[in-house]
N, C-alpha and C positions, 0 to 999 in steps of 0.2 A: 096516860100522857103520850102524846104522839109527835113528830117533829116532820112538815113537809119540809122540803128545800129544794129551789130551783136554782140551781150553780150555774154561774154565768150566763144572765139572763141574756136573751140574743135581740139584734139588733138596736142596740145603744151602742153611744160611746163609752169606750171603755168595759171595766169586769167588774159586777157587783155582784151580789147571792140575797135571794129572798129566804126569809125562812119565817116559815108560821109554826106556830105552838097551836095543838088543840089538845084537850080535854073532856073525854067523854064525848068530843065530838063538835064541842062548844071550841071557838076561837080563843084562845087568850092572850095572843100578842103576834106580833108579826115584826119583823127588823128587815131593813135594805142593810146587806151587809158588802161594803165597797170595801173590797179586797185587793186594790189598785197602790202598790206601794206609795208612802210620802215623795215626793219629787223636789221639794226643797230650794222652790224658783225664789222665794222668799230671801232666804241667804244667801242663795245664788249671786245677786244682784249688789250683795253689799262688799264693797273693796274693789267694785267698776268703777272706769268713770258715767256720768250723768245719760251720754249722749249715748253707751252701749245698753241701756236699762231697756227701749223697748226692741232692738232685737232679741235682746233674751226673753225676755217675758212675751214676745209674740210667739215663741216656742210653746206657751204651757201649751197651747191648742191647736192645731192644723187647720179648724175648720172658722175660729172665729179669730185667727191671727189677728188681722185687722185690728179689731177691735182692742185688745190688747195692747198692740201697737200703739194704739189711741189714746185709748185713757192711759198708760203709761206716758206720755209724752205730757199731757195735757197736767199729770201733776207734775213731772219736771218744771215746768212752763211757771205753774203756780208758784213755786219753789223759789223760781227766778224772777218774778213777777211781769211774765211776758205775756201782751196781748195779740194775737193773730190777727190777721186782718180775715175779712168779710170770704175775700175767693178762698183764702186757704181754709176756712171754714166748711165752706159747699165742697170742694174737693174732697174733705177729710170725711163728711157726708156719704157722697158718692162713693167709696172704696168701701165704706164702713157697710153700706147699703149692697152692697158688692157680695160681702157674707151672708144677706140675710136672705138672700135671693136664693145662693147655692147651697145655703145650709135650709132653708124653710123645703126648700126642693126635694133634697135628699131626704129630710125625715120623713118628711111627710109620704112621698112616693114609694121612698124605696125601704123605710123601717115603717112608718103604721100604716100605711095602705096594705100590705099584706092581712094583719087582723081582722079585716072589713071584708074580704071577700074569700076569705076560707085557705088561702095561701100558704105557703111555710117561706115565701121569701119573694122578691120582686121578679124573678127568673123567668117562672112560666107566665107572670103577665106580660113579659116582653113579647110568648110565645102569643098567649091568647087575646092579647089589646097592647098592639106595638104603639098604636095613635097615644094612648095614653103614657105610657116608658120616652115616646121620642118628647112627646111635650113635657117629662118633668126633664129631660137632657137639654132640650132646649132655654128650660129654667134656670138649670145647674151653670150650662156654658156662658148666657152670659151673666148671670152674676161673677163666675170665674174671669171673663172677660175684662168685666168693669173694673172688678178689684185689680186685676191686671193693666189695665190702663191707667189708673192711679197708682197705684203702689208698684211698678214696677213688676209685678210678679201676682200670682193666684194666691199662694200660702207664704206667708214671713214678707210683709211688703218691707220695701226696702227705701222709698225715695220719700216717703211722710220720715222728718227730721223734727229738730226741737227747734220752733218758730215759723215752721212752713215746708216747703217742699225742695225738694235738690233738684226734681225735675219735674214738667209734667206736661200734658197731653199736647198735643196742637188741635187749635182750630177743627181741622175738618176730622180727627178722630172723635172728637167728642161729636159731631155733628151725628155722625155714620152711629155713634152707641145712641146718640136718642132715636134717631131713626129704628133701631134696634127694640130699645125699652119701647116706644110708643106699639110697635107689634105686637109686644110681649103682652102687654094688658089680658089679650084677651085667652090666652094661654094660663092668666093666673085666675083671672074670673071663671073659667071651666076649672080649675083647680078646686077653688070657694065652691063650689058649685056640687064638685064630684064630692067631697069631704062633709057637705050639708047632707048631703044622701045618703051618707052609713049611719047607721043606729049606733046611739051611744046610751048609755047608762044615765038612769036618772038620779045623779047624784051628785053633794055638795058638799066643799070641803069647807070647814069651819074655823081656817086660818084665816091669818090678815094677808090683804094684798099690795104689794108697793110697785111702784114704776117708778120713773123720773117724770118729768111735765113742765112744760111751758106754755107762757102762755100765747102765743101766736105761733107756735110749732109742733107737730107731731111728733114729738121728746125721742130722741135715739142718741143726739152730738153732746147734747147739754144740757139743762134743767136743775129744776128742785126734785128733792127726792117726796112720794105724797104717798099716804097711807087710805087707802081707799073706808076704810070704816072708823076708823077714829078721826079721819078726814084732817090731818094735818097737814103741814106741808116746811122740810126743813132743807135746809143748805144740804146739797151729798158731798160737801168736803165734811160733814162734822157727821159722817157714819158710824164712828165708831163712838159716839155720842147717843146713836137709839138702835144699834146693832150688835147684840153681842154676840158671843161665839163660845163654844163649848166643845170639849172634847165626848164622846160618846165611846163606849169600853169594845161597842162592836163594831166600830166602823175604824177606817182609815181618813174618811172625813168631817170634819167639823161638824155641829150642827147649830144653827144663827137661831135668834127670836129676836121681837120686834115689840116689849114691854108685856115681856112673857109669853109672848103669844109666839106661835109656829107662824109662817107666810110664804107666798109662792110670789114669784115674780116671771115674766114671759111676758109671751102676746095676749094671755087672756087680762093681766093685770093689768097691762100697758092700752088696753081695749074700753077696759072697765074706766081706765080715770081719761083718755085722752081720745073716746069714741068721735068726738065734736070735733078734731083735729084732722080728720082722718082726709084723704085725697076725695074729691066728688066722685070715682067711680068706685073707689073702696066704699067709701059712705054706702052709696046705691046699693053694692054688692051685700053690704051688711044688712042694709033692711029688708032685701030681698030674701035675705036666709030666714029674718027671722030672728035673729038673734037679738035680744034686749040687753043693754047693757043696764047695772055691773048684770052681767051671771058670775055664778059661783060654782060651775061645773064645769070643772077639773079635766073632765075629756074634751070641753070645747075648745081647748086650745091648741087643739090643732085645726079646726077651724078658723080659729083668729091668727094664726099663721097663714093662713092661704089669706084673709083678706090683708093681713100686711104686705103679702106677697103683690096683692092688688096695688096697696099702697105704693109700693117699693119702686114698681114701675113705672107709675104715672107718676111720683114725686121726682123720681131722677132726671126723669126727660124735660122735668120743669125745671129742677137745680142748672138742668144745663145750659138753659136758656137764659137761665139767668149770669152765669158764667162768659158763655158769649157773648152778653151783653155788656160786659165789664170790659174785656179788654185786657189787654197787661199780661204780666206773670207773677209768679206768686213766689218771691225769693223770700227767705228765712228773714224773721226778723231780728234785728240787732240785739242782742246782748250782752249781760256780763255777769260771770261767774261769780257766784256767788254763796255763803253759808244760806239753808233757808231749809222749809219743810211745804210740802203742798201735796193736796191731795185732790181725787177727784173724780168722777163716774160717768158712763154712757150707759148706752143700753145695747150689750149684744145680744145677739138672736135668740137666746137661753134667760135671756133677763136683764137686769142693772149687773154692772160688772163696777168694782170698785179697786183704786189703786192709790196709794201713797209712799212718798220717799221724804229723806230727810237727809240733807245732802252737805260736804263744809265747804269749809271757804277753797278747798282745788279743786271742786268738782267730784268728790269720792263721796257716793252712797254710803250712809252709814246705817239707816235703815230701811225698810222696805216691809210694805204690808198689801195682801191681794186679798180682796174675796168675792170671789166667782160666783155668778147665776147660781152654779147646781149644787153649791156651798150653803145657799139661802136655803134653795130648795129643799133640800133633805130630811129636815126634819119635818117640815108640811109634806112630805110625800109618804114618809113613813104614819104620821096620824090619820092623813087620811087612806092608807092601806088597812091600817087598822079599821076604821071606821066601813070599808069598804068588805072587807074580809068577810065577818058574820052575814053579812046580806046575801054572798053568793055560798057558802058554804054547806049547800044544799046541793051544789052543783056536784058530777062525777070529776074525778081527780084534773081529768086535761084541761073540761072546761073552767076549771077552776085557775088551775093554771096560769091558762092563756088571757083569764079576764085581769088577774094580778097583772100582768107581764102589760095589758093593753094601759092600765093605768098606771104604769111604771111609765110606759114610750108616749103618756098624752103629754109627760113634763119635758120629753126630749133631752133628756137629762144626758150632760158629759162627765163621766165620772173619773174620768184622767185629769179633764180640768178640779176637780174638786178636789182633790190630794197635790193642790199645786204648791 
């Protein structure tokens, strides 16, 4: 019996440890071991009042604040029985879209683009192919931007409130970001493009896949939550109705099932059930790669990143048109305090993110429940390691290695958000 372990796997968020078990040389298990202390946002939040719940919980994460921000609010909202209007909606859109931009950017360029071309880090492609480094920065800024322009701020927006917004854009700022995104397109299209050109592994993970979904939108603000193979489709306030959650003796993170079943959620899932939603130039870009939807190859999602990236572009420049079109501003809508419980989900850039509170009659949290993208994830990332292991285990140790670590970085996993 022999033990590999790769400690502190690089380039993810957060600290995890692979460790594989062999036998004579034969595989016999493999664990993602998140070594990332409890962080305890969960109790955190209970003995606040209502309206400090999403600046703390946009904390678990720096890079998908936002979102956070979001679905926190949005189960307060429920809680209270408060409906937003129409612009505070596309706003909340735009910020949200804001992260998916900087964070699809980053992974993608500066963590698995290195795997693809023999690299140990994004460093020396700044050296050897600046054109491609300045276009994922130009990605990253303005997503940074946008979210900025919304939310007050890059990381921990601040001006998305419970019923709407405290502040927001004027007129000719938003003009000057679509003018911006409509450039961008083609920046992500060469993105889609470069990502379709590396070789990936032919291989299938044999979990379930969930997204949110709607049906006249490309699901990221709001939706049903849909199960791509048993093809169901349920309310994501009633998650913890086909989500369970389990403690695991070697991790620090949870591990979820979906009716026993392990499942992955992200852009490939979200690809798989909501391909037909997708923006006309994303659409083109996808059929262009090649890609059929569902797949169930676990490395294509980073491909299905760059065309959401597609997406992302050319959707915003639309929301904003639509924004201008409207008129007005977008003050908080009226309510009143009240005992209640509501819950509710989006989809950040890592997956469906899900939030619920249960709040009394002054306003004071008295409980609170989060489960995160890479919370879903985990247990699908570990089966399919396993499943992936014996196949390459023929390989010499590094390459071995480094093909774990590349299907580790295709789930983009945050593993600080997962111990939230």
């Amino acid at each position: 019996m022999s033990t590999l372990t790769v400690e502190h796997v690089a380039r993810i968020e957060g600290h995890g440890t692979i460790t594989v078990e062999m036998e004579s040389g034969v595989v016999s298990d493999v664990r993602m071991d998140i070594i990332e202390a409890a962080r305890f946002f969960e109790s955190m939040v209970v003995g606040r009042r209502f309206d400090e719940v999403s600046l703390i919980t946009s904390r678990i994460c720096g890079i998908c604040s936002p979102n956070h921000a979001l679905t926190s609010l949005k189960a307060v909202e429920a809680a209270f029985g408060i409906e937003v209007s129409e612009r505070t909606a596309l706003l909340r859109k735009l910020f949200v879209y804001g992260s998916y931009l900087q964070n699809h950017a980053t992974h993608l360029y500066v963590f698995a683009a290195p795997d693809f071309v023999g690299l140990p880090s994004v460093f020396p492609l700044a050296q050897t192919h600046p054109d491609i480094v300045e276009r994922a920065l130009r990605i990253k800024k303005t997503g940074n931007d946008l979210t900025t322009l919304i939310g007050g701020r890059p990381v921990h927006p601040i001006t998305a409130v419970v019923g709407g917004f405290s502040a927001e854009p004027s007129a000719a700022d938003l003009r000057a970001m679509a003018v911006r995104l409509e450039a961008l397109v083609a920046d992500t299209v060469a993105t889609a493009e470069l990502f379709q050109s590396f070789e990936v592994p032919a291989f299938e993970t044999s979990g379930e896949m969930l997204a949110l979904v709607e049906d006249d939108d490309y699901a990221i603000y709001d939706g049903e939550t849909a199960a791509l193979d048993a093809g169901w489709r349920r309310s994501a306030s009633e998650y913890r109705q086909f989500i369970a959650e389990k403690v695991v003796g070697h991790s620090n993170a949870k591990h979820s099932t979906v009716g026993d079943r392990t499942f992955m959620v992200g852009s490939l899932p979200r690809i798989n059930l909501s391909a037909g939603k997708l923006m006309p130039r994303a659409a083109e870009t996808l059929a262009k790669l090649g890609i059929a939807a569902p797949s169930r190859n676990t490395f294509v999602n980073n491909v299905c990143q760059a065309v959401e990236l597609v997406d992302a572009a050319e959707r915003c420049a639309m929301y904003i048109d639509r924004l201008l079109g409207m008129g007005g501003a977008t003050l908080p809508e009226p309510f009143t305090i009240k005992a209640g419980s509501g819950a509710a989900a989006s989809e950040a850039p890592r997956g469906t993110l899900y939030h619920a509170y249960s709040i009394d009659d002054d306003g004071i949290v008295v409980g609170g429940d989060v489960i995160t993208p890479t919370a879903q994830n985990l247990g699908n990332l570990e089966a399919d390691m396993r499943a992936y292991a014996p196949t390459i285990a023929h390989l010499p140790k590094d390459e071995f290695i480094l093909s774990m670590e590349k299907l580790v970085r295709a789930y983009d996993p945050c593993l600080s958000c997962s111990v939230h």
